[in-house]
C-alpha positions as CSV (number, residue, x, y, z in Angstrom):
1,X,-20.9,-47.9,-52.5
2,X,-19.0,-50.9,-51.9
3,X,-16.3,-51.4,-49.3
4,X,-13.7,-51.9,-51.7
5,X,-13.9,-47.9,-51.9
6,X,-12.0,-46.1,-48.9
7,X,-13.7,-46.0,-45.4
8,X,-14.3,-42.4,-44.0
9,X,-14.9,-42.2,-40.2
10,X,-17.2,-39.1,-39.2
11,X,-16.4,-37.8,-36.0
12,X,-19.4,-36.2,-34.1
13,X,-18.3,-34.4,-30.4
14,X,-21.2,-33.9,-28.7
15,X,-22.1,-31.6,-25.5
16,X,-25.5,-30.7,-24.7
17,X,-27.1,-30.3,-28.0
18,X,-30.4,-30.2,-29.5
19,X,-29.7,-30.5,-32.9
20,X,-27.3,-33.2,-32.2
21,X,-30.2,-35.9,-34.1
22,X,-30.3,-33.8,-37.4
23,X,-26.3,-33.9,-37.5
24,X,-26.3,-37.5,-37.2
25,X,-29.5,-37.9,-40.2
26,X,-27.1,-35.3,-42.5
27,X,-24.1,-38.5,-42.6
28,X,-26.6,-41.3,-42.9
29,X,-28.0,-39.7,-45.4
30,X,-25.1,-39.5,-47.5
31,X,-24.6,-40.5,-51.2
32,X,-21.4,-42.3,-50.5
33,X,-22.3,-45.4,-48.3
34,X,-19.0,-46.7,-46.7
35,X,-18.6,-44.7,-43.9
36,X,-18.4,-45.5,-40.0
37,X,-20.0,-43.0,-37.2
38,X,-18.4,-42.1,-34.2
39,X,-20.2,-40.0,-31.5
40,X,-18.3,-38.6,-28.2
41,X,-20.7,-37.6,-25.7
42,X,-18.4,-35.7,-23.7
43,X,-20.2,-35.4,-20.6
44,X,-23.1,-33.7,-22.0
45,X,-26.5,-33.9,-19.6
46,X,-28.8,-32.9,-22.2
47,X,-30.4,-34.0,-25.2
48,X,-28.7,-37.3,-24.6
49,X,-32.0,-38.8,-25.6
50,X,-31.9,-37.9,-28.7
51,X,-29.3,-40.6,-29.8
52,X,-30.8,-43.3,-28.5
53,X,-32.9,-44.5,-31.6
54,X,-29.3,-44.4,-33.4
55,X,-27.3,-46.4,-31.2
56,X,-27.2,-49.4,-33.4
57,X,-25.9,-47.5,-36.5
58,X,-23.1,-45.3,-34.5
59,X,-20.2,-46.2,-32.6
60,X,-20.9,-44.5,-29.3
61,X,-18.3,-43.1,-27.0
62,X,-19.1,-41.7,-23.2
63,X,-16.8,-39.4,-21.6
64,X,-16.6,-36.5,-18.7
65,X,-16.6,-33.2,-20.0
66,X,-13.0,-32.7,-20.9
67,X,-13.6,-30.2,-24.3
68,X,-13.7,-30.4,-28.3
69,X,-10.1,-31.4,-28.7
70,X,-10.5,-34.4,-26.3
71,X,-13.6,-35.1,-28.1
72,X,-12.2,-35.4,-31.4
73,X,-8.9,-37.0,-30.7
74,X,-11.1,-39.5,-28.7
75,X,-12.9,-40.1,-32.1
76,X,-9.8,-40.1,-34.3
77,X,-8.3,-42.7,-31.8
78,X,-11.1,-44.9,-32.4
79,X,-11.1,-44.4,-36.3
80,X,-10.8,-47.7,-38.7
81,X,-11.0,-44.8,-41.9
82,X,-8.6,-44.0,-44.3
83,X,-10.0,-40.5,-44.2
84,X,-11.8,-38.6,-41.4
85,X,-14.2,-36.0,-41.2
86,X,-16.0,-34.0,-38.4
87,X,-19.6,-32.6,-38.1
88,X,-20.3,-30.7,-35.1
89,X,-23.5,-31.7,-33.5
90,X,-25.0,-28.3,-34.2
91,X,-24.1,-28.2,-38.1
92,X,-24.8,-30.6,-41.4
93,X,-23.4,-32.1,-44.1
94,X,-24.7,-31.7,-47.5
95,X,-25.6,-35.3,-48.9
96,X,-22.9,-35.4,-51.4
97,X,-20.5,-33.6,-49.5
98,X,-18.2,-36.8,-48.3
99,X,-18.4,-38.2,-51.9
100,X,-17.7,-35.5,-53.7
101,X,-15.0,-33.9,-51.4
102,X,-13.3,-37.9,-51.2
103,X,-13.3,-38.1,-54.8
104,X,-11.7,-34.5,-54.8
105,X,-8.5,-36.1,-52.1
106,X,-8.0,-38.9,-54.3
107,X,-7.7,-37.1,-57.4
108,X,-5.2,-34.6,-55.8
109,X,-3.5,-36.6,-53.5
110,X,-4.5,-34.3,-50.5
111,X,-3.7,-35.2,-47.1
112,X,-6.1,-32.0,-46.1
113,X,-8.8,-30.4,-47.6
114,X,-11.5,-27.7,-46.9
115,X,-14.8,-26.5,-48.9
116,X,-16.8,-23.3,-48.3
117,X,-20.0,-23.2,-46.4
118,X,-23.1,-21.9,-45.5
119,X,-24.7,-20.3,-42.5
120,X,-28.0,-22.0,-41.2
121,X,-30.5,-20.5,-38.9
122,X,-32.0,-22.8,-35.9
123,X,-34.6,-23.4,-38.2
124,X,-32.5,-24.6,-40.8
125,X,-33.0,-21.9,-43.0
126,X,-29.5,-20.8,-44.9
127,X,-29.4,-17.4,-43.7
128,X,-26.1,-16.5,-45.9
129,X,-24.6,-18.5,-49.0
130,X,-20.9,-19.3,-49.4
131,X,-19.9,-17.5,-46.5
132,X,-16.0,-18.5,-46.3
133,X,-13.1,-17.1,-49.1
134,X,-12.1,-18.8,-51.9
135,X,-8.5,-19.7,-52.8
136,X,-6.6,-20.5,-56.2
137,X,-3.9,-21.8,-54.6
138,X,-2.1,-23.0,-51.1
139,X,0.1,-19.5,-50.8
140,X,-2.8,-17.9,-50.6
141,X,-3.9,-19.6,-47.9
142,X,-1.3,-19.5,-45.8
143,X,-0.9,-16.2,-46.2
144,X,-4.4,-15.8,-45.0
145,X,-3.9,-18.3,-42.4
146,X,-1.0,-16.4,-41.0
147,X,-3.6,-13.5,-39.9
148,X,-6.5,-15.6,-38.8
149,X,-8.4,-18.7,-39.3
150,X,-10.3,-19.3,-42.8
151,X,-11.0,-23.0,-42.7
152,X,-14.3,-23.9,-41.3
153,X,-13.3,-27.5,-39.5
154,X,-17.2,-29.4,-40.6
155,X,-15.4,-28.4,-43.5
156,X,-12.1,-30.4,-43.5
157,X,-11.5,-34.0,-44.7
158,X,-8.6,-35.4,-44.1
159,X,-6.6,-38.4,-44.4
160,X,-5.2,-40.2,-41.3
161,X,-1.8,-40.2,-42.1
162,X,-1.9,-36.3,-41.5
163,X,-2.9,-37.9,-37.8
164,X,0.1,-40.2,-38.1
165,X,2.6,-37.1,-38.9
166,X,1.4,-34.4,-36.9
167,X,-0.3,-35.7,-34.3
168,X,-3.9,-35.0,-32.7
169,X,-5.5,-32.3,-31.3
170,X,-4.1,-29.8,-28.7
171,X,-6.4,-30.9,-25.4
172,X,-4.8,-27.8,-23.6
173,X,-6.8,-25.7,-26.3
174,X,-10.4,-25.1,-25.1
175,X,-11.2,-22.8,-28.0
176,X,-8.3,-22.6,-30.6
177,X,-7.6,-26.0,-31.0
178,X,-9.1,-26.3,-34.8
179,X,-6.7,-23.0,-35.6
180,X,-4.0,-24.5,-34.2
181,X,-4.8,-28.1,-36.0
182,X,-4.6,-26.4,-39.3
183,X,-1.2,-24.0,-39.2
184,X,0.3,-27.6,-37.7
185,X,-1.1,-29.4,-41.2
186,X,0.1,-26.5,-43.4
187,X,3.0,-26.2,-42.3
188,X,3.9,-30.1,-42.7
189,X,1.6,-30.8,-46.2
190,X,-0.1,-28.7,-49.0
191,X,-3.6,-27.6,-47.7
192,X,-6.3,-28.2,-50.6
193,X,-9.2,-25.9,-51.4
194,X,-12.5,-27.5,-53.2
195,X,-14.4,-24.4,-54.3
196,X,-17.8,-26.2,-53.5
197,X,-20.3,-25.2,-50.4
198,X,-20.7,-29.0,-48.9
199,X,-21.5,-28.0,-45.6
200,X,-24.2,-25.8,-43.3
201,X,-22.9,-24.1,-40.4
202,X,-25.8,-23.6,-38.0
203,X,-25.7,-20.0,-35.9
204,X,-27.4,-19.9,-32.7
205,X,-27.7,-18.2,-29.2
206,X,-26.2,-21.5,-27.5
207,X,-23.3,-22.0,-29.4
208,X,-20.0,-21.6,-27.5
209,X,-18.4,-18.9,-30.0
210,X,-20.8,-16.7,-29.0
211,X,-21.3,-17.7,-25.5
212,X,-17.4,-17.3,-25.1
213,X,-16.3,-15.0,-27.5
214,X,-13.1,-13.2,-25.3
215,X,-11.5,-16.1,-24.3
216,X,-11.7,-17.9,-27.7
217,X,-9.8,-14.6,-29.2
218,X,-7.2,-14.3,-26.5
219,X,-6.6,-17.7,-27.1
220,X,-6.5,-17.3,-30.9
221,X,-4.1,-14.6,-30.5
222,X,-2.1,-16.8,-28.7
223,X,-2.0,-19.5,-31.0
224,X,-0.7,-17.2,-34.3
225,X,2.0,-15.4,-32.3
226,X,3.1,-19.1,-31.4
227,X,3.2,-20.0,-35.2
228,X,3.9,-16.4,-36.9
229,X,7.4,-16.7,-37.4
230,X,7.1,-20.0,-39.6
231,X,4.4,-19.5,-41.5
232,X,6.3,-16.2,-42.7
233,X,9.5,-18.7,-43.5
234,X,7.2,-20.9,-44.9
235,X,5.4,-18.4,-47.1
236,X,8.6,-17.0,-48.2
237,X,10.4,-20.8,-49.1
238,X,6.8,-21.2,-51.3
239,X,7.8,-17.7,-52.7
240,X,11.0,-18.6,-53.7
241,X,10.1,-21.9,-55.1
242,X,7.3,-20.8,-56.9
243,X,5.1,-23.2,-55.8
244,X,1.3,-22.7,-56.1
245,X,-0.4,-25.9,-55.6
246,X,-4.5,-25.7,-54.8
């Protein structure tokens, strides 16, 4: 792929992860070519060996622990993309996933878009195919939005002028933030559904949804009383206007 095609920045936060090697192999392995790596070790004390042999093919960003949101916006600061991704360092990317899903944007004009995905074991064995809902169209996914959160965020692309109009993530959000990422986008631009499974979603005992499972739902509950009311004038403007765009 030349570098006449658009540059995609992949954003890789990183805490104390052992599988944080294979998430870096899944994006250099990718079919499209012109694409820049950003890793934010955010204060992690583990594993931080296992980036070392990558160093000269990554941009690498230190931090103290301050969370995922502070992570990612320190990554999307750094960006020189036109479109961004993120991989948590737990997860992968199928090889085609950021060609397919940029040729997908382009051909839609989508400022956001999300795929399905898989669940992978520790072992990376997919223990369940095409585990997230699929969509005909964006009133149907803010309607589904509006109760809870179906967007799986190592499943978004987006373009950085989203950044540019809505801002980055909420760093008071230690849990939430992607939920709260993603009412914010739909309520400002059409959110885009490719029905294709593009990336594996690994589930493990160390992983922080589990780990902290109360406090991420109070804090999702928080987050969709806070946006309730305009989704629901949203959903009914859409309604009205009949519109029905993927």
């Amino acid at each position: 792929m030349d570098s006449s095609q658009p540059l995609v920045t992949a954003v890789i936060p990183f805490y104390n992860c052992q599988y944080v090697n294979q998430a870096i192999e899944s994006i250099l392995s990718q079919t499209y070519k012109n694409i820049e790596i950003i890793l934010v070790n955010d204060g992690s004390t583990k594993y931080n060996d296992l980036i070392t042999p990558y160093l000269s093919k990554i941009f690498y960003i230190e931090q103290k622990n301050m969370g995922v949101a502070s992570a990612l916006n320190q990554g999307i600061k750094n960006a020189n993309g036109d479109f961004l991704v993120w991989l948590s360092s737990d997860d992968l990317f199928d090889e085609k996933k950021i060609e397919t899903q940029l040729c997908f944007m382009l051909e839609n004009k989508s400022i956001i878009s999300f795929t399905n995905f898989n669940i992978i074991d520790e072992n990376n064995r997919i223990t369940k195919f095409n585990v997230g809902r699929n969509f005909t169209n964006n009133l149907e996914i803010l309607q589904t939005i509006r109760n809870h959160n179906p967007i799986n965020g190592c499943t978004v692309m987006m373009s950085k002028n989203l950044v540019k109009a809505i801002g980055y993530f909420n760093e008071s959000l230690k849990y939430a933030q992607d939920y709260d990422y993603w009412i914010r986008a739909a309520l400002h631009f059409p959110v885009h559904y490719l029905k294709m499974t593009l990336t594996n979603y690994r589930v493990h005992n160390e992983m922080g949804s589990i780990l902290h499972n109360k406090d991420q739902m109070k804090e999702f509950y928080k987050v969709r009383e806070k946006y309730r009311l305009a989704i629901d004038n949203l959903i009914v403007k859409k309604k009205n206007g009949a519109e029905t765009d993927v």
